[in-house]
Structure formats: structure tokens, C-alpha cells
FIMIMAR-194315 format. One record per residue (C-alpha): residue number from 1; x, y, z. Coordinates in steps of 0.1 Angstrom, whole numbers, plus 5000, padded with zeros to 4 digits. Example, Ala and Ser with C-alpha at 12.3 -4.5 7.8 and 13.67 -1.06 7.14 Angstrom:
<fitors>
    i     x     y     z
    1  5123  4955  5078
    2  5137  4989  5071
</fitors>
This chain:
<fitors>
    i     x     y     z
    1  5000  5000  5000
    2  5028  5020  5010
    3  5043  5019  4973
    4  5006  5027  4956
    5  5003  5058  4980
    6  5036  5072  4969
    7  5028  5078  4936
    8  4999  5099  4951
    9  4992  5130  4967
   10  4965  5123  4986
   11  4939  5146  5001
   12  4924  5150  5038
   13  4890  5156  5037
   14  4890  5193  5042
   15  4911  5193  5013
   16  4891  5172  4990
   17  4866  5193  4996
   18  4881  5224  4987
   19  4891  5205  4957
   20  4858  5198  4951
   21  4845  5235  4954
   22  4874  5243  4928
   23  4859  5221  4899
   24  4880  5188  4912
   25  4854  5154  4909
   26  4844  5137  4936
   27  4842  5100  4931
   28  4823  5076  4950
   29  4833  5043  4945
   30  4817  5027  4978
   31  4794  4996  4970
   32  4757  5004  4974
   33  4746  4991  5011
   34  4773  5014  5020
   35  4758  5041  5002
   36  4725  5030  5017
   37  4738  5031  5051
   38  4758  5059  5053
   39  4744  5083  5026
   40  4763  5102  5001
   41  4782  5131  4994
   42  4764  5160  4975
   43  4778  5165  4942
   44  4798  5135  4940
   45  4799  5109  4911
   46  4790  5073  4917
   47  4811  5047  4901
   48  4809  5013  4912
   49  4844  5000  4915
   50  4842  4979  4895
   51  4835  5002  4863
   52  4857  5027  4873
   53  4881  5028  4848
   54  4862  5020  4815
   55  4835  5047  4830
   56  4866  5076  4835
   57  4891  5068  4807
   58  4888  5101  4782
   59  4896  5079  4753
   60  4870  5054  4764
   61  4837  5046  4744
   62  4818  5043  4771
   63  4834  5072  4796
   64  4813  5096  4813
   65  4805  5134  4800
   66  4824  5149  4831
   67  4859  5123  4820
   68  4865  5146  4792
   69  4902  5148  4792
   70  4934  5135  4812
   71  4943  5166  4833
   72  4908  5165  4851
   73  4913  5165  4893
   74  4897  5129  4902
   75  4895  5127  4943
   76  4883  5088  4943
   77  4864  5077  4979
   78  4858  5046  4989
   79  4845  5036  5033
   80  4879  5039  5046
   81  4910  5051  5019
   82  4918  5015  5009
   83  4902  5005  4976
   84  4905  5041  4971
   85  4943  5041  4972
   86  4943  5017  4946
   87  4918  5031  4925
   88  4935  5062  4919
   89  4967  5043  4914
   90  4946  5025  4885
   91  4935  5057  4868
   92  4971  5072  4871
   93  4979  5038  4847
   94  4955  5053  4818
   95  4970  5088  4820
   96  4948  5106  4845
   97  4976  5120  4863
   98  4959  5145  4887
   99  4939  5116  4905
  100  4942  5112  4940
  101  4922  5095  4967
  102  4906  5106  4995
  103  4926  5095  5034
  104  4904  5080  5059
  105  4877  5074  5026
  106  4838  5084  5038
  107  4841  5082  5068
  108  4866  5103  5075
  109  4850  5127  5058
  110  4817  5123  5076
  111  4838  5127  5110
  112  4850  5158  5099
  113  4811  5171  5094
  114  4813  5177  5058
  115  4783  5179  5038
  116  4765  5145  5038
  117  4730  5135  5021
  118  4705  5116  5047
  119  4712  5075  5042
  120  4685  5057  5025
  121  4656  5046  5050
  122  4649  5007  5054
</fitors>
């Protein structure tokens, strides 16, 4: 992990959220009883893990509107700032240089008392 996170400048979330207000995507790649559970972040992009690359690749053919080109700031989140390490390691391996992930993932940023959407009722 240690070797992944060097290759990254990762953010805390006061910072990621700053990035965020500065045009930076937020990207939320936690599965969906997380999402359920916990709620979400306002404004940030959903990408199952598992789609993440092929959904945020510019030269993709089946990339998002907002992964328009290589320089775009990606902040990736997953529960914790694991799978999020490696994420944005992943999208650093198809050019998207300026990708970062998120330390301590959602809930780090929900114990700092950043914005957060209500979780989904049962």
C-alpha cells in the first residue's frame, strides 16, 4: 500500500473538499449498502468499482461526460481510503495524472462534518 500511495498525493478531507469546490470530481466508489447506510456526498459521482476505469478513461467509448480529458482533478472515495488508494493508482495507469484518493475514505469525511446526504431509510 505503502508503494501505491507514493505515487499519490492524497487529500484529507477538508482538502478534498476544497478540491471539490474548485471544479475537482468527487468520486464515489463505495458499494451500494454502504451508500444506503451511510448516505452520500452532494455533488459526487457514483462509480461502482468495479466500472471505474472503463466509465473515467477520456479515450474510452463508454466514459462519462464529466471524464472529458486526462488533466481532470479525480478525488476517488471509497468507506475507509483502501480501495481508494488503489483506484486512483489504477486511473494514474490510463493517464489521468491529477487523480488522487481521499485519506480515511467516507468516513473520515463524515467525522470531519462535511456535507453529507441523509442514508436511505429501510
Amino acid at each position: 500500500m505503502e508503494r501505491v500511495r507514493s505515487r499519490l498525493t492524497r487529500l484529507t478531507p477538508e482538502q478534498a473538499w476544497g478540491a471539490a469546490r474548485q471544479g475537482a470530481l468527487l468520486v464515489d466508489i463505495r458499494y451500494a449498502a454502504l451508500r444506503d447506510r451511510d448516505g452520500l456526498i452532494p455533488g459526487a459521482l457514483v462509480v461502482e468499482r468495479n466500472e471505474l476505469e472503463w466509465r473515467l478513461d477520456p479515450q474510452g467509448s463508454h466514459r462519462l461526460p464529466e471524464a472529458d480529458r486526462h488533466d481532470l482533478e479525480i478525488v476517488v472515495l471509497c468507506n475507509e481510503g483502501y480501495a481508494s488508494s488503489l483506484a486512483a493508482a489504477s486511473l494514474h495507469d490510463l493517464g489521468l495524472f491529477r487523480a488522487t484518493d481521499l485519506v480515511g475514505g467516507f468516513q473520515a469525511w463524515r467525522a470531519a462534518g462535511l456535507p453529507v446526504t441523509a442514508p436511505a431509510t429501510p
